[in-house]
KOLLUM-939986 format. One record per residue (C-alpha): residue number from 1; residue in one letter; x, y, z. Coordinates in steps of 0.2 Angstrom, whole numbers. Last residue first. Example, Ala and Ser with C-alpha at 12.3 -4.5 7.8 and 13.67 -1.06 7.14 Angstrom:
BEGIN
+------+------+-------+-------+-------+
: logu : balo :     X :     Y :     Z :
+------+------+-------+-------+-------+
:    2 :    S :    68 :    -5 :    36 :
:    1 :    A :    62 :   -22 :    39 :
+------+------+-------+-------+-------+
// end
This chain:
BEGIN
+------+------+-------+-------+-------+
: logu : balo :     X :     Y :     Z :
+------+------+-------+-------+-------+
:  204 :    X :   550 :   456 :   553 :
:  203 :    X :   555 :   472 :   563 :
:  202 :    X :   540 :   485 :   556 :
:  201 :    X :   526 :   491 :   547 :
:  200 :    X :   511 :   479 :   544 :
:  199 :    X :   500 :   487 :   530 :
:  198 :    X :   480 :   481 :   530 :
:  197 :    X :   471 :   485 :   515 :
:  196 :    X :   458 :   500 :   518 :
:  195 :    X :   460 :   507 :   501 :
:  194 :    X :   463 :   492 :   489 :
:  193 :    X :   477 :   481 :   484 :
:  192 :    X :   482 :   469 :   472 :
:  191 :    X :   485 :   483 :   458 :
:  190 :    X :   494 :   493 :   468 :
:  189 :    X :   508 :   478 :   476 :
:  188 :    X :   510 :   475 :   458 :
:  187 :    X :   513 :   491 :   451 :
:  186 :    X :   524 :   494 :   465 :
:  185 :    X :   534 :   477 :   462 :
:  184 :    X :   536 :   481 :   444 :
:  183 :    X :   544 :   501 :   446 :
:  182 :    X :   555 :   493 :   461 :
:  181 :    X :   549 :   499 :   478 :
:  180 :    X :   553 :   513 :   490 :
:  179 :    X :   543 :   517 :   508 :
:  178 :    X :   540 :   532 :   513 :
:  177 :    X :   552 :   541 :   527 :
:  176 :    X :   564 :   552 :   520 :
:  175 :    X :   570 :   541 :   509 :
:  174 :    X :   587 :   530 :   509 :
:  173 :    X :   586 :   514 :   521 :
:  172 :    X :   598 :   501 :   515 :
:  171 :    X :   599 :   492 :   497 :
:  170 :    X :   602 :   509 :   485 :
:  169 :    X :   584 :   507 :   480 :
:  168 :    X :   577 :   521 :   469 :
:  167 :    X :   558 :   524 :   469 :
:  166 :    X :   541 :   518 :   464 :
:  165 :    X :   529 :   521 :   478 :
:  164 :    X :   523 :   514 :   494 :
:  163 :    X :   518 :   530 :   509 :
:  162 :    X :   519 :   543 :   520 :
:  161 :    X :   512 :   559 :   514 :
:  160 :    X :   507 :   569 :   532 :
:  159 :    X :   490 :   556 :   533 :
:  158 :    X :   498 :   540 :   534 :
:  157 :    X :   499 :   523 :   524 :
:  156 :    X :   497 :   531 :   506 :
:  155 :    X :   499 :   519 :   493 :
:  154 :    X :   508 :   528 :   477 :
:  153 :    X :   508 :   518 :   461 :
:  152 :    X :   521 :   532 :   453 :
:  151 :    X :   529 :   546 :   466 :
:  150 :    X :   536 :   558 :   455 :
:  149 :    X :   544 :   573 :   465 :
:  148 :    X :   535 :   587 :   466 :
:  147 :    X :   540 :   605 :   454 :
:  146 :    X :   541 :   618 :   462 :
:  145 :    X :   539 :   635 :   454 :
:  144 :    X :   557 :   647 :   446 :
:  143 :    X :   557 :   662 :   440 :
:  142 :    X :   568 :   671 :   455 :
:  141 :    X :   575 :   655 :   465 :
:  140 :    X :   562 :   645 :   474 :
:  139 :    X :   567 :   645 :   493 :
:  138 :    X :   572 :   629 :   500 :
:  137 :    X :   565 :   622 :   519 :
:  136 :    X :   547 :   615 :   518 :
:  135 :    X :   548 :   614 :   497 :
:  134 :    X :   563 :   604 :   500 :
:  133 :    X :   573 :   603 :   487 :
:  132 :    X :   581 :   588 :   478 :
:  131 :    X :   586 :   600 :   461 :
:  130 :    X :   589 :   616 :   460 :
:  129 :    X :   587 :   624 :   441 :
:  128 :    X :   578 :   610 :   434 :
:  127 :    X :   572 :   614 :   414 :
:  126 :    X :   553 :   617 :   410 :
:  125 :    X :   554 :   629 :   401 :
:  124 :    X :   547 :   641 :   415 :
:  123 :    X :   560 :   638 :   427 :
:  122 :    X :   562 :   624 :   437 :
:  121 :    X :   563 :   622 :   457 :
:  120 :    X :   564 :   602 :   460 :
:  119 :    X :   553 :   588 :   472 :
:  118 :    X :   551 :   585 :   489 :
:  117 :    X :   536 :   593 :   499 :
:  116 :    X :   520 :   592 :   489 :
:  115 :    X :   523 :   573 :   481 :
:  114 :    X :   518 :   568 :   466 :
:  113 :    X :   505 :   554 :   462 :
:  112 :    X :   503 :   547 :   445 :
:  111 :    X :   494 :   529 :   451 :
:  110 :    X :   485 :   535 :   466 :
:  109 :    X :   477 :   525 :   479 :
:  108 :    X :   475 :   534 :   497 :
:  107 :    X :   472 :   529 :   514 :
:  106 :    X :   480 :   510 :   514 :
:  105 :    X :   484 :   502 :   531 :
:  104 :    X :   495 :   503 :   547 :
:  103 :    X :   500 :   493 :   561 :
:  102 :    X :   515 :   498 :   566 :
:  101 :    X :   530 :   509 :   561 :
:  100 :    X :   532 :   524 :   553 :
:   99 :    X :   547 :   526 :   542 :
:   98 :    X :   564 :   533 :   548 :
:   97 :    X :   567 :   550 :   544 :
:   96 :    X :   582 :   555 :   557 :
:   95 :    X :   590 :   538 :   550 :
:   94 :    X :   584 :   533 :   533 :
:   93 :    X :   567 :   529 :   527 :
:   92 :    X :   564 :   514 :   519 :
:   91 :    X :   571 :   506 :   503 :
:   90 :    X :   562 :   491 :   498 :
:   89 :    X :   565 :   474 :   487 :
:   88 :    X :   550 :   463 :   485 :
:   87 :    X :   540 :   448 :   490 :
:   86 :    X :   527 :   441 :   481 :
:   85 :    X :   511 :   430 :   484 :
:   84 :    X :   515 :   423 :   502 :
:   83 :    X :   504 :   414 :   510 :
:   82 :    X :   498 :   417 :   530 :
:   81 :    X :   484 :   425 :   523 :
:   80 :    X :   485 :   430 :   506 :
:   79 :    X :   501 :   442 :   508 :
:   78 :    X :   510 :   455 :   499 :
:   77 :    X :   528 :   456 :   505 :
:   76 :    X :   539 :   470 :   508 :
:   75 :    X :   558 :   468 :   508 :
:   74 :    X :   571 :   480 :   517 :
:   73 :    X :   577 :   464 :   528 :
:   72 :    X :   578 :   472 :   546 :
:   71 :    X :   562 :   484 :   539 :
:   70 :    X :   551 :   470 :   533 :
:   69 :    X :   537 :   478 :   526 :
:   68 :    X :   521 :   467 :   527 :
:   67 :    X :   505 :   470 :   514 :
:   66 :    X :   488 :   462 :   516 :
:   65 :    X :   476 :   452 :   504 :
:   64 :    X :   461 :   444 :   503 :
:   63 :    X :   448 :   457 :   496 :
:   62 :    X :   461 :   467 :   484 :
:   61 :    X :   461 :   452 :   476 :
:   60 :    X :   473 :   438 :   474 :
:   59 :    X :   471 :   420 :   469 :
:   58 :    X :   481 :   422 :   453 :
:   57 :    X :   494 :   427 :   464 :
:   56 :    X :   495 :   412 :   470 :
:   55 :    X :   500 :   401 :   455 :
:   54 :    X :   511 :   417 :   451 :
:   53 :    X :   520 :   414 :   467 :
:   52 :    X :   533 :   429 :   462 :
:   51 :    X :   551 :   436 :   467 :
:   50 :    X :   554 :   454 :   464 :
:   49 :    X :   572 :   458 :   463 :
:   48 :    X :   587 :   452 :   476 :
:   47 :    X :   596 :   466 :   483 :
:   46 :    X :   613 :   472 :   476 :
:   45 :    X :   621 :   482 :   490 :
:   44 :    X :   627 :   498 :   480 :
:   43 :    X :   647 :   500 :   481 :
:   42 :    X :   649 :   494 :   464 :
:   41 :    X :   638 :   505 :   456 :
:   40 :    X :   648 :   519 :   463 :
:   39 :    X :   664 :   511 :   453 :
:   38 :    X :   676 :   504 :   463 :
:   37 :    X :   695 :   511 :   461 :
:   36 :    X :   707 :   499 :   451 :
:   35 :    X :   721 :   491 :   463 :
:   34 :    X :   735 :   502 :   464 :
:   33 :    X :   750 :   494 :   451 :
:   32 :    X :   767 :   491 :   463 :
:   31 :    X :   780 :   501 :   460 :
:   30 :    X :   797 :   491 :   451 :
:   29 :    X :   811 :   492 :   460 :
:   28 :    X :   821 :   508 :   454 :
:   27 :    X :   822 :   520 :   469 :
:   26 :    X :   822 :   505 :   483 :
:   25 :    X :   837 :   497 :   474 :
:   24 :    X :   847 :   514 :   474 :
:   23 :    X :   843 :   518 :   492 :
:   22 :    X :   851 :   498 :   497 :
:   21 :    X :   866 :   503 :   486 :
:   20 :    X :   868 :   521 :   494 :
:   19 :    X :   864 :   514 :   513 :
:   18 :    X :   877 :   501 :   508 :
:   17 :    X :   892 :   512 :   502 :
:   16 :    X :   887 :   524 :   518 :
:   15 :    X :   892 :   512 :   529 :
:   14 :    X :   906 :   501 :   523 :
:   13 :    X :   912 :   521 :   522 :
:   12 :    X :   908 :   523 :   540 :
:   11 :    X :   916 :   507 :   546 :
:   10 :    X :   933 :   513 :   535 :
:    9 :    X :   934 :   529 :   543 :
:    8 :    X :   931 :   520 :   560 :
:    7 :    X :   945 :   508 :   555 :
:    6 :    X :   956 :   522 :   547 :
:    5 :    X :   954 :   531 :   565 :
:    4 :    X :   956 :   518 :   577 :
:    3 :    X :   977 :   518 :   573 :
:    2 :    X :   979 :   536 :   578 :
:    1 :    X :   968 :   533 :   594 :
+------+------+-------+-------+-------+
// end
């Protein structure tokens, strides 16, 4: 045993001279640069703007054309016939305020509309206290009145508010239940379109 000990003593020596060495080289390699974070902007699916037939759409009236949303492909499309006119970038309604479905068609036409459930509590100078309220659910803090949510070249589609208006498009179904356009492809869609056009809601 005598003669095993310096051998043991030297193994564990050997031993502890390399876990030092190999600790050493860990501590002082260079670190690795994290990648740069993503901006939010980043992150927003990028869908493809308002696309145009203009020798077509100078055949348009609010006589001969219809309107289909593409749910799937979040795109609506105004129609002559079986000809497409435009097509557009949507944002339909999100999960647990998915938009209605079916065969559908324009109730309402109106360009400044605001809507009576959505909107912001501000004070009397005008300034947002609470904003993305809803007037269903939130209370108006003390000296405050709601304020609706702009709704520009509004189309209603149903009769509780549903409808095509300006808004913001993230790329995937975001409102709570009306159907989002781009600021040019609303004015369009509204200007080729009268009360009583047909709206076809669905998986197309």
């Amino acid at each position: 045993m005598p003669e095993k000990f310096p051998i043991l003593l030297g193994a564990l020596l050997l031993s502890a001279f390399v876990c030092s060495i190999s600790g050493q080289i860990r501590l002082f390699r260079p670190r690795r640069t994290p990648p740069p974070m993503r901006k939010a902007s980043d992150l927003i699916h990028r869908q493809e703007p308002l696309k145009v037939n203009q020798s077509l759409l100078k055949e348009a009236t609010p006589d001969n054309t219809r309107i289909i949303v593409s749910l799937p492909k979040q795109r609506a499309y105004l129609m002559i016939g079986d000809q497409l006119a435009a097509d557009g970038p949507i944002s339909s309604g999100k999960r647990g305020h998915e938009s209605p479905q079916g065969y559908l068609k324009v109730l309402e036409k109106d360009p400044n509309h605001h809507s009576n459930i959505y909107g912001d509590f501000v004070d009397g100078l005008g300034r947002v206290v609470r904003a993305g309220v809803s007037a269903r659910v939130d209370s108006a803090p003390s000296g405050t009145h709601f304020v609706g949510a702009p709704m520009t070249w509004f189309l209603r589609l149903t009769e509780d508010g549903v409808g095509m208006h300006v808004g913001i498009l993230p790329g995937y179904p975001a409102s709570h239940g009306c159907i989002r356009q781009s600021a040019d492809g609303a004015k369009l869609f509204y200007a080729h379109v009268k009360v009583g056009t047909p709206v076809d809601v669905g998986d197309y």
